[in-house]
Phi, psi and omega in degrees: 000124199275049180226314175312104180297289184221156179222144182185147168243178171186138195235127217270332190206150215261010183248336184283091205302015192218176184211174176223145189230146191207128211226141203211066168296157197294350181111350200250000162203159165263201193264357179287330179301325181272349170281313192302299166299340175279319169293327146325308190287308172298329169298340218259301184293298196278029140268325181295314179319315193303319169321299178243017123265002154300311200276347186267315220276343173294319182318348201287340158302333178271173213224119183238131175279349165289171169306178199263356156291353174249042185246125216291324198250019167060020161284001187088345203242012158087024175079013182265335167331317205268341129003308190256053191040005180293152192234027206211230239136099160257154189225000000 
């Protein structure tokens, strides 16, 4: 966010349910408004993420009838990997 001077957390003990953030703007918002907006925006990206690993990950499902060079996940078997209950991907 181009109003942010500095933005940093710090979590005083890896045992401690909280953290502390410290957040420091140019003055034209303040900075609870700009935690605000920023948190909005994250929830936003990681709904989009979410999104579009449900539609990639449905693909797992489809079946290609072509040689195993036209297979979407690049396992060699013609979309039969996922058939056969691996439920993962190595790359």
């Amino acid at each position: 966010m181009n109003n942010v001077l500095f933005a940093g957390y710090k979590v005083p003990h890896p045992l401690h349910p909280y953290f502390l953030i410290k957040l420091q703007t140019d003055g034209s918002e303040t900075p609870i408004k700009v935690l605000g907006q920023a948190c909005t925006k994250l929830i936003g990206d990681l709904s989009s993420l979410e999104q579009k690993f449900q539609r990639e990950f449905s693909f797992k499902d489809v079946r290609v009838d072509g040689p195993a060079g036209d297979d979407p996940y690049g396992t060699g078997t013609g979309g039969q990997a996922w058939a056969a209950g691996r439920d993962y991907l190595d790359f």
